[in-house]
C-alpha positions as CSV (number, residue, x, y, z in Angstrom):
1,X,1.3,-31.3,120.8
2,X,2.0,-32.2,124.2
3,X,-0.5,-33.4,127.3
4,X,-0.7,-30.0,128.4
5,X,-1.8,-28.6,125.5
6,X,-4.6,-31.3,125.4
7,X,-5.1,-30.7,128.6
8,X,-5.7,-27.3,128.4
9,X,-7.8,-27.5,125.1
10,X,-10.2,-30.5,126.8
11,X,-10.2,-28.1,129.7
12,X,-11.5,-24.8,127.8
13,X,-14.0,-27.4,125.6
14,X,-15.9,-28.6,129.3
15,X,-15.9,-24.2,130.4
16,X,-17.4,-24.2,126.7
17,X,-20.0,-26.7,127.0
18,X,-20.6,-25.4,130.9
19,X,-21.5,-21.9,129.6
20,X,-23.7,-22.9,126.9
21,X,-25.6,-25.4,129.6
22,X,-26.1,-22.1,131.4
23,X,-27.5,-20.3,128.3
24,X,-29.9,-23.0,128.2
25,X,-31.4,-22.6,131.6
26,X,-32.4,-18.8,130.7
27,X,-36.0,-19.4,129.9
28,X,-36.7,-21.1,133.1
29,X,-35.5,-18.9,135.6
30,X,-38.0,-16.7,137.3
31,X,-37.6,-12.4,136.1
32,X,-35.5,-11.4,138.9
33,X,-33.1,-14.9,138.6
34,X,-33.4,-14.0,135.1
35,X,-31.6,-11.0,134.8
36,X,-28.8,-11.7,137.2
37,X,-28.1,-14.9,135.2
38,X,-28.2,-12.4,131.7
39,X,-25.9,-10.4,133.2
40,X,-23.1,-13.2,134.7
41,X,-23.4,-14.6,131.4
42,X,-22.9,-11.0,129.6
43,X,-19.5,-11.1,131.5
44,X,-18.8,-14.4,130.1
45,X,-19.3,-13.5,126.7
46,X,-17.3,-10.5,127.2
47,X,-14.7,-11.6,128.6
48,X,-13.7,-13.8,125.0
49,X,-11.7,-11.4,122.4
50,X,-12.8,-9.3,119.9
51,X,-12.9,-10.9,116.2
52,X,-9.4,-10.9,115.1
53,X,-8.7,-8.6,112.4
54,X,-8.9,-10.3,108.7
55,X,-6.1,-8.1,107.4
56,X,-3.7,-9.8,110.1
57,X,-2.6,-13.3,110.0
58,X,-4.8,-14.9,112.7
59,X,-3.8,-17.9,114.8
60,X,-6.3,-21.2,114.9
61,X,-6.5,-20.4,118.8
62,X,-7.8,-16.6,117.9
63,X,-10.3,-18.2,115.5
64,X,-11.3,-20.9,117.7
65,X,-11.9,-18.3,120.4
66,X,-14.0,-16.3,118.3
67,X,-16.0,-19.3,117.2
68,X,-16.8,-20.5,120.6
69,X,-17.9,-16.6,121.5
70,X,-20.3,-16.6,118.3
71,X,-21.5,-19.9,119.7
72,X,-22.3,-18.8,122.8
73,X,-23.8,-15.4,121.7
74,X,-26.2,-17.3,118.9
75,X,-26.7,-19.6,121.8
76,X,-28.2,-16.8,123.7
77,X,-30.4,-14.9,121.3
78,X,-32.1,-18.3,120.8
79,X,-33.0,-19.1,124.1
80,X,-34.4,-15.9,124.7
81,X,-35.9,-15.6,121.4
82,X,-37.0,-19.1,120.9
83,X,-37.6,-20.3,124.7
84,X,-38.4,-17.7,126.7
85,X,-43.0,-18.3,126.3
86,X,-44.4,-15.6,129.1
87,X,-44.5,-12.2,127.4
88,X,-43.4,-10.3,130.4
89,X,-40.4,-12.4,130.6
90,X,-39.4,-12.5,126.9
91,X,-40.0,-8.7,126.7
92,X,-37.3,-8.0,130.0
93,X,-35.1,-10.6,128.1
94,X,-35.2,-8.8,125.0
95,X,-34.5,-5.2,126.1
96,X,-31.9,-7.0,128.0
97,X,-30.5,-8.6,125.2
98,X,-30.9,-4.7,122.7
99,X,-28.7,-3.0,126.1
100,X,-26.1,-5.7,125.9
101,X,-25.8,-6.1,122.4
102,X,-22.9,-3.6,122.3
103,X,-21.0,-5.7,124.6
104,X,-21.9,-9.1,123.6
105,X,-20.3,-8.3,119.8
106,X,-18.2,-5.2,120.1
107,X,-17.4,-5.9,116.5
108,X,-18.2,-3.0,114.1
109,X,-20.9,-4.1,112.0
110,X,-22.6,-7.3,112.8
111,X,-25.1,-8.8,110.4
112,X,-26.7,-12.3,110.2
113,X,-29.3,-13.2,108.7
114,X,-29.0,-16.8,109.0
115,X,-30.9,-17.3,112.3
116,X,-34.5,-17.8,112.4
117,X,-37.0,-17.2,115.0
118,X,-40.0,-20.0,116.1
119,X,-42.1,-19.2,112.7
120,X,-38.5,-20.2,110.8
121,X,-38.6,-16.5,109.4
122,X,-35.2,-15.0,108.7
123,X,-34.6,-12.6,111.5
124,X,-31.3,-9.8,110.7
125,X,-29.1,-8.7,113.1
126,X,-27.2,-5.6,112.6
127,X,-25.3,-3.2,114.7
128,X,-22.3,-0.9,114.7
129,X,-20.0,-0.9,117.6
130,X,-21.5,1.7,120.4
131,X,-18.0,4.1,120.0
132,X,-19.1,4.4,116.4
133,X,-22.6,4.7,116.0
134,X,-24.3,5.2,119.7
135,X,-26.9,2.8,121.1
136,X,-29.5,3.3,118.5
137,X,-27.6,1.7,115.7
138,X,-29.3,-2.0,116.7
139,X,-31.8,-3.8,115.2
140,X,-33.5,-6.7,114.8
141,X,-35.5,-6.7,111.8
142,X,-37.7,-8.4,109.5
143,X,-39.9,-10.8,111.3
144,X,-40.5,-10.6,114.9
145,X,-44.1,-9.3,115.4
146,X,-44.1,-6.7,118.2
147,X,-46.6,-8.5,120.2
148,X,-43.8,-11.5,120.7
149,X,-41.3,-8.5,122.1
């Protein structure tokens, strides 16, 4: 490897660690900020490739892409999950996050059930990609109580 290579790589680790520091200050931004921020950081997210195809021998770069996007994306539906306390706030943030969800993992079907919300329940995500199954194909299931949406 030469220095530009580590270069580059030290260069897309401090974007990496930028972004998620913006994830982070979600829950303290006033509605209006908020949902601004949501969005910007929507175009973040999106702007990271799809999940590269399993069938097709996949580069470490491809992978290590995808990784950082899952990062950020689990990143995300914690702080707003997890941090977010007002009820008006959290509820903008989640329909937020149900619109988005299409664009945030394009992939066609999404499922983890490894992330927990603040009563360490399981919570499972699942979705289909928008082109296949419309906007109504999301959910998040199993154990958030309507009154903390």
């Amino acid at each position: 490897m030469n220095d530009s290579d580590g270069r580059g790589k030290a260069e897309e680790a401090q974007l990496h660690r930028l972004q998620l520091a913006l994830i982070s200050t979600v829950s303290s931004l006033p509605q209006s900020l908020m949902l601004r921020c949501l969005d910007h950081i929507r175009n973040l997210i999106s702007a990271y490739p799809r999940k590269p195809d399993s069938s097709v021998d996949v580069n470490d770069e491809a992978t290590a892409k995808w990784e950082r996007k899952t990062e950020l994306v689990e990143a995300l539906f914690h702080e707003i999950l997890e941090k977010i306390s007002d009820q008006d706030l959290k509820g903008a943030a989640m329909s937020w996050w149900y619109r988005n969800l299409p664009m945030l993992i394009p992939e066609q079907n999404i499922v983890r059930s490894d992330l927990k919300d603040g009563t360490g329940r399981t919570i499972e995500l699942k979705g289909k990609s928008p082109t296949e199954a419309g906007n109504d194909s999301l959910s998040l299931s199993g154990s958030v109580p309507q009154s903390r949406l």
